[in-house]
N, C-alpha and C positions, 0 to 999 in steps of 0.2 A: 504494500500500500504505500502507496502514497510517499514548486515555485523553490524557492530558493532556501536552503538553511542560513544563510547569512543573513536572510531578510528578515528572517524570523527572531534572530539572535540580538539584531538591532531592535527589533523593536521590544523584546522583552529588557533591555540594556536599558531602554528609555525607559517602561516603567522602571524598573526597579526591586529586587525583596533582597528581606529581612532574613528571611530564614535561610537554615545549611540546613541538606539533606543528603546529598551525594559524598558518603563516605567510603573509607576503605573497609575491607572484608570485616578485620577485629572489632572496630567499631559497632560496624551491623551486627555480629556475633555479641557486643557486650550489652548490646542497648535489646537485645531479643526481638527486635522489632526488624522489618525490611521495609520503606517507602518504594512504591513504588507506582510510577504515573502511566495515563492510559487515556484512551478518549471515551471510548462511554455511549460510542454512537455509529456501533460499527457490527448490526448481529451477522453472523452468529459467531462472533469474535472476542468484543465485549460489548453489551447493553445492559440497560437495566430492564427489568424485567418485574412489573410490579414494586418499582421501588430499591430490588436489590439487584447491586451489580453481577451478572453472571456470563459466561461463554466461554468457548474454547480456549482465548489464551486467559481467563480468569483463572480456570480448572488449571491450566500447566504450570501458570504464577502460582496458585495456592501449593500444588505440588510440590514444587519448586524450591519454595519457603521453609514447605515440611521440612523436607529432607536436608536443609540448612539449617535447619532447625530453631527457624525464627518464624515470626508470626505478619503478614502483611497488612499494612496501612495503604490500601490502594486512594488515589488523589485521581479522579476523573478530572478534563480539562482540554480544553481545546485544542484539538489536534494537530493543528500547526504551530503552538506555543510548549508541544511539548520535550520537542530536542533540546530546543533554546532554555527550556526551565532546566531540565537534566544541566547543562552546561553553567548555569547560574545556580548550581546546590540545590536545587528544591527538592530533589528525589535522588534516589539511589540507582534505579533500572526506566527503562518504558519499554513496557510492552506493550505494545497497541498497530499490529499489523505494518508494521514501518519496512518496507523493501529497501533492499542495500544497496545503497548507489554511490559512486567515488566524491561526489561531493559531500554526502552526508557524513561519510568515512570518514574526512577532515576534520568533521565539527566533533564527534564522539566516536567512538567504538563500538563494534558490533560482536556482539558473540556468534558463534556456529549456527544455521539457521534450523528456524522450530517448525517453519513449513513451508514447501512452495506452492506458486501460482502464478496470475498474472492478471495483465487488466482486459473486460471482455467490453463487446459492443453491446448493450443494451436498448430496446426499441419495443413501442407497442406496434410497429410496423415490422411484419414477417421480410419485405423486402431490403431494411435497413440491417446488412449484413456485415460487411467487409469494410475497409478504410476507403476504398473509392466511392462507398454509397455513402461517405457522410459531406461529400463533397454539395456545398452550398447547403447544407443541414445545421442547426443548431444543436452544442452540444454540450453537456451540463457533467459538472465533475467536482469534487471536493477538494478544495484550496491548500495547499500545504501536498498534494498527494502527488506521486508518480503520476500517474491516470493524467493530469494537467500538463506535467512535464510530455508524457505521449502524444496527446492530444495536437500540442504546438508543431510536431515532426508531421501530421496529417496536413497534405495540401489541401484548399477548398473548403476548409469548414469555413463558414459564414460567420458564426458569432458561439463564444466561447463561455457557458456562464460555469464562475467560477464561485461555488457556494461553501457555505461554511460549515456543511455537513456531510455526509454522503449522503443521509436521510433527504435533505433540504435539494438534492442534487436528484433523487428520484423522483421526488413529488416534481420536482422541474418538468419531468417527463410525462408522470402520470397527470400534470394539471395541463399539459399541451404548451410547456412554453421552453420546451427540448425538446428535440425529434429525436435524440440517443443520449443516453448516461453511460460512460465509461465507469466499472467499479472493477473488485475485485471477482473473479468467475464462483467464488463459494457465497458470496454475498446475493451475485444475480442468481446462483441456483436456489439460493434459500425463499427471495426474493418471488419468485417463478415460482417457484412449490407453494409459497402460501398465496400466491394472487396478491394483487396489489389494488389497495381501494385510499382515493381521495374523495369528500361530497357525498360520501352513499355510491360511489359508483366504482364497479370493479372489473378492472385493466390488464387485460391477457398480453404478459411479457413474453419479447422473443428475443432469445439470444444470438448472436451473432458471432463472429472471430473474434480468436482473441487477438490485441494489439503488440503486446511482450508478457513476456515469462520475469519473472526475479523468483529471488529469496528473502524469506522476514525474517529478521532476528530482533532481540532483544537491545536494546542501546545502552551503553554505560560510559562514563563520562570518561572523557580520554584518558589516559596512563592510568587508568585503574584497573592493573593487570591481574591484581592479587581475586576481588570480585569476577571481575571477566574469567578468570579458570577457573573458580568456583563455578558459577552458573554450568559454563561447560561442562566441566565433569558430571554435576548433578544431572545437565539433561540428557550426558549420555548415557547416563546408568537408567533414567526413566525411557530413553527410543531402545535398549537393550533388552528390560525384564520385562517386556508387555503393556507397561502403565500409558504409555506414551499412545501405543495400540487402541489403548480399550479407551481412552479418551477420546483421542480420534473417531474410534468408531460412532460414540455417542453422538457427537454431532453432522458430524458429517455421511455416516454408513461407509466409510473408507479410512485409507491413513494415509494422511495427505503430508507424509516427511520428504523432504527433498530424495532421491531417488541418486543423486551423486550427478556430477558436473555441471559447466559455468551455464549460465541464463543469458541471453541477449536482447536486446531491445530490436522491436520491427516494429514496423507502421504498413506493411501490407500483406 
């Protein structure tokens, strides 16, 4: 998942906080606690769900924690403010569907990736398929994300809305003022399985090509090497005895771990 990390960084710069939260491993380990940020608006990944935060990488985060044997303070927040918070102390980790890309890499570190994918075409129109049919199309995408960055490499698109959710980026679609939403392909399958209702009225999605492939990992604030092989270790012992499996399955009815080698970026 998912304009620029330096933009981001600047402008949390200008606000301004108060608080440390990106500590090294001893720390996390003395305070029993692990912070950890997330966006909160991303099923079936993380959402809330009646109120409490839940999804696939909540479930591998709590995991995660267990077997570190700390307890997590997940901090929901806007998803483009939250490499920039990781880098300003606010938190310790994010996990929140973040695909690894060499600019992001500069700002923070990434651990081994927890899942892959890529970003798909979206349309309530069966014929809005491929990157040539978005040509002179409006096309609606989540701010801060890859999805945006792909988007800009497509020739022809008309007009680019650039929203501040991914939710906020479907309703674009389903209210008729997108003709395609770029997301993630687990989010348009989940998306597509339950139907999609804006008004009372409810909107048969069609999927389309995907545009690139990546890998999501976890982000940790740079030279915090001792954390970053923590994690790692922990989640290779959870993708080795099964847990890693039966999580996966749960939401998705597959296991969606990276399968081994690089990812590339296309636009057709």
């Amino acid at each position: 998942m998912k304009k620029s990390i330096l933009m981001a960084i600047a402008l949390v710069g200008a606000i301004g906080f108060q608080t440390a939260s990106a500590r090294p491993l001893d720390e996390i380990q003395k305070s029993g606690t692990i912070v950890i940020g997330t966006d909160g608006t991303f099923p079936p990944f993380q959402y809330f769900d009646g109120g409490k935060l839940t999804g696939f990488e909540i479930d591998l985060g709590n995991e995660i924690a267990k077997r570190m044997n700390v307890k997590v303070e997940w901090k929901p927040m806007a998803f483009d403010s939250l490499l920039a918070g990781l880098s300003q102390d606010r938190w310790d980790l994010v996990i929140a569907s973040f695909g690894v890309t060499p600019e992001r890499a500069k700002a923070v570190d990434f651990t081994n990736p927890h899942y892959c994918t890529g970003g798909i075409i979206v349309s309530t129109r069966p014929d809005i398929k491929s990157a040539a049919d978005l040509n002179g199309k409006t096309v609606s995408v989540q701010t801060g994300s890859t999805y945006f960055e792909a988007v800009q490499k497509v020739p022809g698109i008309k007009q680019v809305r650039n929203l501040s959710s991914d939710n906020d980026a479907r309703n674009a679609l389903i209210s008729g003022r997108a003709n395609a939403w770029i997301t993630d392909k687990f989010v348009a399958l989940t998306a597509q399985a339950k139907g999609s209702q804006i008004q009372g009225s409810t909107h048969t999605l069609y999927l389309g090509n995907m545009l690139f492939d990546e890998e999501i990992a976890t982000a940790v604030k740079k030279g915090n090497s001792p954390l970053l092989d923590k994690y790692n270790s922990v989640l290779k012992d959870i993708l080795d005895d099964g847990t890693y499996a039966a999580i996966s399955q749960k939401w998705f009815n597959e296991d969606v771990r990276c399968k081994g080698g690089s990812t590339s970026v296309a636009t057709n």
